[in-house]
C-alpha positions as CSV (number, residue, x, y, z in Angstrom):
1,X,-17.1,-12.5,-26.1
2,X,-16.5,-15.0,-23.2
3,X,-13.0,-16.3,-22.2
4,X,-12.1,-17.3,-18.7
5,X,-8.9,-18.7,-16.8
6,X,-7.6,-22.2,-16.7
7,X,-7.5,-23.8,-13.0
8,X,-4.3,-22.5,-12.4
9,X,-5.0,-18.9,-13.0
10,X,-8.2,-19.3,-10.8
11,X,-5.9,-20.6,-7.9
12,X,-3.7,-17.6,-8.2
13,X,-6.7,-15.2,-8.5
14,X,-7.9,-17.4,-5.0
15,X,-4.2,-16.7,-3.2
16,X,-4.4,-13.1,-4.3
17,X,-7.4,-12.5,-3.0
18,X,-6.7,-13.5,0.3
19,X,-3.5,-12.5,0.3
20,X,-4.7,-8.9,-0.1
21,X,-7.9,-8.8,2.2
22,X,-5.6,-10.1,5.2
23,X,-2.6,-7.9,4.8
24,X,-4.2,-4.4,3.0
25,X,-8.2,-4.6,3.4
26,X,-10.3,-1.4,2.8
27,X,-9.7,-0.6,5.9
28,X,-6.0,0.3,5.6
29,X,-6.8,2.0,2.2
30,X,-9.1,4.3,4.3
31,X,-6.2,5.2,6.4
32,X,-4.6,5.6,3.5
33,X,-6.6,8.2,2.6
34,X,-6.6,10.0,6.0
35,X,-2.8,10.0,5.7
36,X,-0.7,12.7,4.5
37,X,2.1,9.5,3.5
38,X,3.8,9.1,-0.1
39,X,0.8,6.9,-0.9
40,X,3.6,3.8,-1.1
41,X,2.7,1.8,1.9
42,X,6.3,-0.1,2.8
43,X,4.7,-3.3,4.7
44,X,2.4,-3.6,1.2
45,X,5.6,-3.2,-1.1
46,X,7.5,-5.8,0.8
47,X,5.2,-8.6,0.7
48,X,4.3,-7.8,-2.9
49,X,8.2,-8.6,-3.8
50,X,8.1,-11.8,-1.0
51,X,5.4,-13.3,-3.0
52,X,7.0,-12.7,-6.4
53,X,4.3,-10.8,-8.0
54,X,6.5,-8.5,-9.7
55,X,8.5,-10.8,-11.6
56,X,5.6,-12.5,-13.3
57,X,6.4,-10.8,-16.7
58,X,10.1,-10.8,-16.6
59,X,11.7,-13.5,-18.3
60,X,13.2,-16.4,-16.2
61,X,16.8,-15.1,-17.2
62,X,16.5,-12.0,-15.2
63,X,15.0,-13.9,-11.9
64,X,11.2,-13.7,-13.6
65,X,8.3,-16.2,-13.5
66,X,8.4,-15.9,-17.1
67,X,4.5,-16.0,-17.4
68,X,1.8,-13.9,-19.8
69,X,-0.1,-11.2,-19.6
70,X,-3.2,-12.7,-18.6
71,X,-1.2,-13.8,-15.4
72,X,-0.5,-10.4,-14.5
73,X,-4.5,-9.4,-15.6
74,X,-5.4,-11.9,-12.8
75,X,-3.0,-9.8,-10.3
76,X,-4.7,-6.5,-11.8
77,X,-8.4,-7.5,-11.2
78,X,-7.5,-8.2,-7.4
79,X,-5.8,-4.7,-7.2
80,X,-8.7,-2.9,-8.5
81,X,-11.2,-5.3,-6.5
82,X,-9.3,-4.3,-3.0
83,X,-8.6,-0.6,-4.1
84,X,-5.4,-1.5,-3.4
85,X,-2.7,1.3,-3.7
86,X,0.8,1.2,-4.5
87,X,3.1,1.5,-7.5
88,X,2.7,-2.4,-8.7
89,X,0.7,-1.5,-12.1
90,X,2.9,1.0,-13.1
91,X,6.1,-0.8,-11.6
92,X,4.3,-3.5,-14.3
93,X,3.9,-0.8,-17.3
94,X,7.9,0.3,-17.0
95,X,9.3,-3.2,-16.4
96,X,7.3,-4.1,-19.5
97,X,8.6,-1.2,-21.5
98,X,12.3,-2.3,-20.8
99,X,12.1,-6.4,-21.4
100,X,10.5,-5.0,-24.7
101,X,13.0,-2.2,-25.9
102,X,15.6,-2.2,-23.2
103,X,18.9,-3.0,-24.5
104,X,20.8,-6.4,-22.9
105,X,22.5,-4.1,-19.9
106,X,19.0,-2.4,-19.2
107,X,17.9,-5.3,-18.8
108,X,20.3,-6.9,-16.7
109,X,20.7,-3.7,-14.5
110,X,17.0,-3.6,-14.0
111,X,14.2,-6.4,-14.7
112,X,16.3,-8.3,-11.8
113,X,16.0,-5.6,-9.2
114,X,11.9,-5.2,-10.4
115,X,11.4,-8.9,-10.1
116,X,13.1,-9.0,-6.4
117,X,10.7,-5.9,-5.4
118,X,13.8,-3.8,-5.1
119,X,12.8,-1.0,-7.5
120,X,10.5,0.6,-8.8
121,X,10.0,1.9,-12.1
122,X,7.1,4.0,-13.9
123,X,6.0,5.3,-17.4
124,X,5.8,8.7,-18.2
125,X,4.4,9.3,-21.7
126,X,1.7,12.1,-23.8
127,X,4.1,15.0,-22.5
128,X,5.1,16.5,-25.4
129,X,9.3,15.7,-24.3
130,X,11.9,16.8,-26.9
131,X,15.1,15.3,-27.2
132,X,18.3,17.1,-28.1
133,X,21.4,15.5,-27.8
134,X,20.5,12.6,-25.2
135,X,19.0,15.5,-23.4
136,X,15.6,15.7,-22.6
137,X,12.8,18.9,-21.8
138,X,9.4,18.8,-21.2
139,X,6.4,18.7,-18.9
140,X,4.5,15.2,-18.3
141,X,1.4,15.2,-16.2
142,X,-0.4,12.4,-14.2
143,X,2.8,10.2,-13.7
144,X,1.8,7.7,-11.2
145,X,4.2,7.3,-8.4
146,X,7.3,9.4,-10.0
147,X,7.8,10.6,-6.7
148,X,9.2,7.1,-5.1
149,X,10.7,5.6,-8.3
150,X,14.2,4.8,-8.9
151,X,14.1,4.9,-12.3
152,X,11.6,6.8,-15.2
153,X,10.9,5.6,-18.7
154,X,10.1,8.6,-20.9
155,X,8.7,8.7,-24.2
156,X,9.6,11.5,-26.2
157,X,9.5,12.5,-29.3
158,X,8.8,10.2,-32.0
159,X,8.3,7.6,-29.9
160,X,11.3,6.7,-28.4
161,X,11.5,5.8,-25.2
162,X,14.4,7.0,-22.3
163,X,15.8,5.9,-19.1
164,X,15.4,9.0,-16.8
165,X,17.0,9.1,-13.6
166,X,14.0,10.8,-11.2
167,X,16.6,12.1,-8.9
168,X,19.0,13.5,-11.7
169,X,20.2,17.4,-13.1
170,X,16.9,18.8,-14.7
171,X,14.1,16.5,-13.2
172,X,11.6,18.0,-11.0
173,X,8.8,15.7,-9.5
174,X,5.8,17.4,-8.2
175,X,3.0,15.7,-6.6
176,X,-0.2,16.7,-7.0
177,X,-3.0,16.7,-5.8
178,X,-5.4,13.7,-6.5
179,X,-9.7,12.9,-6.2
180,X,-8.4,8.8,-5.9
181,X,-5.9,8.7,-3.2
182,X,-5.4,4.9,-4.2
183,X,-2.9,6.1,-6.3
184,X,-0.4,9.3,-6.7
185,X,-0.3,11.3,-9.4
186,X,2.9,13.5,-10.3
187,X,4.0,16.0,-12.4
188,X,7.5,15.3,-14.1
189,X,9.5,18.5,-15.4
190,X,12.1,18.0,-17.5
191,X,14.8,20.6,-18.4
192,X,18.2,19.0,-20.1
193,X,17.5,16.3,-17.9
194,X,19.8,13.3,-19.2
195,X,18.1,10.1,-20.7
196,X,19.5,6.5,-21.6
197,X,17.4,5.5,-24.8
198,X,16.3,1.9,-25.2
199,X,17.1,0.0,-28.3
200,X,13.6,-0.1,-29.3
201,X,10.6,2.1,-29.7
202,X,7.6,0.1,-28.3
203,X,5.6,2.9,-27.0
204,X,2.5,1.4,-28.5
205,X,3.3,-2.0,-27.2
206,X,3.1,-0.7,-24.0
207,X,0.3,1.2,-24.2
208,X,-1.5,-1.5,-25.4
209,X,-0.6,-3.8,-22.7
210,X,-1.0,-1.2,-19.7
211,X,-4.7,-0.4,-21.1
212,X,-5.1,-4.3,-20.5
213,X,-4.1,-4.0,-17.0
214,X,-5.7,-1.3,-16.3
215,X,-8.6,-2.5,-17.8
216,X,-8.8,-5.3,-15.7
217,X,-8.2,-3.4,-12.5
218,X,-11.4,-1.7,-13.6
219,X,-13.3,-4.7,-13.9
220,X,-12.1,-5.5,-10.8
221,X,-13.6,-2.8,-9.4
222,X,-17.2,-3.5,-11.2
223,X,-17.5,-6.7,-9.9
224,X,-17.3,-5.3,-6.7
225,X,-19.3,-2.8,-6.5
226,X,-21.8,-4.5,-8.1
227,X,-21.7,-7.6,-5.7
228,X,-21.7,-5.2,-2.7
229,X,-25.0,-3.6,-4.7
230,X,-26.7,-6.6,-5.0
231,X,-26.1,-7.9,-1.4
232,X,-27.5,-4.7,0.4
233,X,-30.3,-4.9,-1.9
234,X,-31.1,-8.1,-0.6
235,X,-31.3,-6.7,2.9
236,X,-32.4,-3.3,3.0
237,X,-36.3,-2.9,3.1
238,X,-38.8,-0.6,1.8
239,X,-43.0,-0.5,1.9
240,X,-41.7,-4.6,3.9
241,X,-40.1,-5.8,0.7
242,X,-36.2,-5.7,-0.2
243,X,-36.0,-2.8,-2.4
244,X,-34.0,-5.0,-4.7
245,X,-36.9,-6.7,-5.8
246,X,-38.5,-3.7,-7.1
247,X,-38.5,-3.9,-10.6
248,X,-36.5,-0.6,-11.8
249,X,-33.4,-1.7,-9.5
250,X,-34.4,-5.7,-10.4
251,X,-34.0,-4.6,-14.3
252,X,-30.9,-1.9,-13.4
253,X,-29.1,-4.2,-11.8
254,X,-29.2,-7.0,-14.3
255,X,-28.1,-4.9,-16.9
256,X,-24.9,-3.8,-15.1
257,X,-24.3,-7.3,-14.6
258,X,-24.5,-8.1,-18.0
259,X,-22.2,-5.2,-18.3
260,X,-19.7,-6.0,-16.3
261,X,-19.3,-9.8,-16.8
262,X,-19.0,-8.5,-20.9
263,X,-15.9,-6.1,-19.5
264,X,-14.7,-9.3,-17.4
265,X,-14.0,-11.6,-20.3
266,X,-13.1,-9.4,-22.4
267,X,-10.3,-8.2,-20.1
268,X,-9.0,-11.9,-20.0
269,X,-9.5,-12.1,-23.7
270,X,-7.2,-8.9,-24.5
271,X,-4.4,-10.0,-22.3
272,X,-4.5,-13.8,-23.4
273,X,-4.7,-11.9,-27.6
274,X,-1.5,-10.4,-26.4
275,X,0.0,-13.2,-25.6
276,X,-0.7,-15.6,-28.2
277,X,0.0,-12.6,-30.7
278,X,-3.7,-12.8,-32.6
279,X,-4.4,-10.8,-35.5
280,X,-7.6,-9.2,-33.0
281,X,-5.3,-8.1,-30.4
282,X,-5.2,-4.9,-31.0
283,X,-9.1,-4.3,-31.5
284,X,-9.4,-6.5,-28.7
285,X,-7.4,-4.4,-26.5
286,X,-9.3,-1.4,-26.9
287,X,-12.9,-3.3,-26.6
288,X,-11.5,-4.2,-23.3
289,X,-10.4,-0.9,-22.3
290,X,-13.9,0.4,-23.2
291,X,-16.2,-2.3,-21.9
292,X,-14.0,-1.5,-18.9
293,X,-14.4,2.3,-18.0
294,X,-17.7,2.0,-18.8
295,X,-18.9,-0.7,-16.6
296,X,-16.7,0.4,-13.6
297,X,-18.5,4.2,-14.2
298,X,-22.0,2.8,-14.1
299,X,-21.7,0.3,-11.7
300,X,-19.9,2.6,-8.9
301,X,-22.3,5.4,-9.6
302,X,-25.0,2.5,-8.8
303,X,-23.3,1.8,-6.2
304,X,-23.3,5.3,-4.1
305,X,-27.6,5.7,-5.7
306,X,-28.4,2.6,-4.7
307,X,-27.1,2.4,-1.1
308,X,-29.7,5.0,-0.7
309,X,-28.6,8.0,1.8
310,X,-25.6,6.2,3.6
311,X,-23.9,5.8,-0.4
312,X,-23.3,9.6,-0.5
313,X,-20.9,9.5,2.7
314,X,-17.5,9.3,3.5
315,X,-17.5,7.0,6.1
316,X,-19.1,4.4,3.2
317,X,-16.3,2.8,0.6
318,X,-19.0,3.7,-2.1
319,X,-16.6,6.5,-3.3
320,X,-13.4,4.5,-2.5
321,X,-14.7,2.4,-6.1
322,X,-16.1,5.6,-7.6
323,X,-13.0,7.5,-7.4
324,X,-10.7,4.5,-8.5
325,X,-13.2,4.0,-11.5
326,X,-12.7,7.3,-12.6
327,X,-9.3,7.4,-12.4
328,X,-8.7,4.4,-14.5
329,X,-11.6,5.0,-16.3
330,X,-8.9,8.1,-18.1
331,X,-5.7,6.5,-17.9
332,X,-4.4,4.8,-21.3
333,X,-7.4,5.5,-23.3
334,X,-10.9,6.4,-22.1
335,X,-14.1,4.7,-23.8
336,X,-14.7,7.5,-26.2
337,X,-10.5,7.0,-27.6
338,X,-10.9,3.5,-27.5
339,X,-14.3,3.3,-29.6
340,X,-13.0,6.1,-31.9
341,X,-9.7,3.4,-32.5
342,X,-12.3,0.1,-33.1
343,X,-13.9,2.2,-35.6
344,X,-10.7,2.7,-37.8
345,X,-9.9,-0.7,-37.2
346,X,-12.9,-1.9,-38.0
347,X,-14.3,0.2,-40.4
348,X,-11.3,2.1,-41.7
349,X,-9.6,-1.5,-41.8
350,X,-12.2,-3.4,-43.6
C-alpha cells in the first residue's frame, strides 16, 4: 500500500521538523530523563499552542484549523521521530473524543481552550469504570499525563464516555513509574467521582483514530532509527571495510527498510481512510497500527545490535527509540490485537 502527502503536508512535516530539533532536540529529552519533573516541559507546551498545532482537528468554529487527520499524522510522525514528550497526542485523543460526542457546551467550554494550548485534556479508557447515578468508580491504568490535565474523558461502562474533573471528590491520580520517560503514565482511581457524560458514545471512533496517531508516531520512530543505522554503518569499519557492506547487515537492513517505508504509507493511508470515510478504514487502521509496532520493534532493536558495543549504553539515544517503540508499540492495540481484528474483518467479514 503506498500513499504519501500533497506538497502542503510535506511543508508542514518540513516546519515541524525544524521547529522541534531547534527548540526540544534529543538532547533536552535526555534531560528529561535525568529529571525528576512532571514530564510536561512548560517552554515545549507554550510554543506547541504559539504555533497552533493543537487546533488542527478542532473545527474552525471553536478557534480550530479545521484540518484532517492525516494533518495531525504529519504532526505525530515528527513527535515520534524527536522522542518528543509532552501531553500533545493525548491532548489530541480527548479533544477528538469531545468534537465527536461532546455536547454543544462541551464543546464551546473546551475545544477553544485545547486549540489556544490552554488545557489539556487526556483519555482514560479499558478500566473497567461503573457508572451509578452520574457517579463514577473504578481503577484505569496507563493514563498518559492524568497528572497535569485539566480535564479527563472516561469511558465507562458500555461505552459511554464522561467528563471527569482530575482534581474533583473521588479522583486519585497516581503516577507511576515508567521504562519511556518520553511520556508519563498514571494511574486514575475513581470512587463516586462525578462525571459529565457526552451526547455520544464514540469510544471506538476514538480508538481508531488515536491508534492512527500513535501509529504514526511509531513510524516516526522507525525511520529514524533506521536512518541513524544506516549512516553509522556507512562509517564504522571492520577487517577495513564498513560493516554495512557485509552482507547479513546489507540484507537486514534492507528488509527493515522495506518494513518501515510499508508502516509509513500505510500510517498516511489510515489517517487519510479516516477522513474521507472509506469503507477500508477500519481494516486500514489496524494494518497501520500493526505494520507500525512492528517495524518500530525491529528497527530499534537493530538499532542498539547494530551500533555494536556503544548501542547497549545509556549515554547512546539507541534506547531513547527502543523505549518509545515499546511503549507505543502497546498503547491502542498491539500487533497481535490488531491482526487478530484484520482477520474478522477480513475473513469473518467476507
Amino acid at each position: 500500500m503506498y500513499f504519501d502527502l500533497t506538497d502542503e503536508q510535506r511543508a508542514l512535516r518540513s516546519t515541524v521538523r525544524d521547529f522541534l530539533a531547534d527548540r526540544f532536540p534529543l538532547s533536552a529529552v535526555r534531560a528529561l530523563y535525568d529529571d525528576d519533573t512532571d514530564g510536561d516541559p512548560a517552554e515545549l507546551w507554550k510554543s506547541v499552542g504559539e504555533q497552533g498545532w493543537l487546533a488542527v482537528l478542532i473545527p474552525e468554529q471553536y478557534d480550530g484549523l479545521g484540518l484532517g487527520l492525516l494533518d495531525a499524522a504529519v504532526l505525530a510522525r515528527c513527535w515520534g521521530e524527536g522522542c518528543v514528550p509532552g501531553p500533545f497526542l493525548p491532548t489530541l485523543v480527548a479533544a477528538e473524543a469531545l468534537r465527536l460526542g461532546g455536547t454543544d457546551a462541551q464543546k464551546s467550554a473546551w475545544l477553544p481552550r485545547v486549540a489556544a494550548g490552554d488545557a489539556k485534556v487526556t483519555l482514560a479508557h479499558g478500566g473497567g469504570v461503573t457508572e451509578t447515578g452520574g457517579k463514577l468508580s473504578g481503577t484505569i491504568r496507563h493514563v498518559e499525563y492524568a497528572h497535569v490535565a485539566d480535564a479527563l474523558v472516561v469511558a465507562a461502562d458500555g461505552g459511554r464516555l464522561w467528563l471527569v474533573d482530575p482534581h474533583g471528590a473521588g479522583v486519585t491520580v497516581t503516577v507511576t513509574d515508567a521504562l519511556d520517560r518520553s511520556t508519563v503514565l498514571t494511574t486514575v482511581t475513581l470512587d463516586g467521582a462525578a462525571g459529565e457524560e457526552l451526547a455520544a458514545p464514540v469510544l471506538p471512533e476514538v480508538l481508531d483514530r488515536a491508534a492512527v496517531l500513535y501509529a504514526n508516531d511509531l513510524a516516526g520512530v522507525a525511520r529514524v532509527a533506521l536512518t541513524r543505522t544506516v549512516d553509522y554503518d556507512k562509517t564504522r569499519e571492520q577487517f577495513g571495510r564498513p560493516v554495512g557492506s557485509f552482507q547479513a547487515i546489507k540484507h537486514a537492513l534492507a528488509d527493515l527498510h522495506v518494513a518501515v517505508t510499508m508502516a509509513e504509507h500505510a500510517g498516511w493511508y489510515a489517517a487519510h481512510a479516516l477522513d474521507a470515510g472509506l469503507p477500508d478504514a477500519t481494516l486500514a487502521v489496524s494494518v497501520a497500527k500493526s505494520k507500525a509496532g512492528d517495524a518500530a520493534r525491529e528497527a530499534t532493536a537493530a538499532m542498539i545490535q547494530y551500533h555494536g558495543g556503544i548501542g547497549y549504553t545509556w549515554e547512546h539515544d539507541a534506547h531513547l527509540f527502543f523505549k518509545r517503540a515499546k511503549r507505543a508499540e502497546y498503547q491502542y492495540g498491539d500487533p497481535a490485537e490488531h491482526r487478530e481484528r484484520i482477520a474478522r474483518l477480513v475473513v469473518d467479514g467476507a
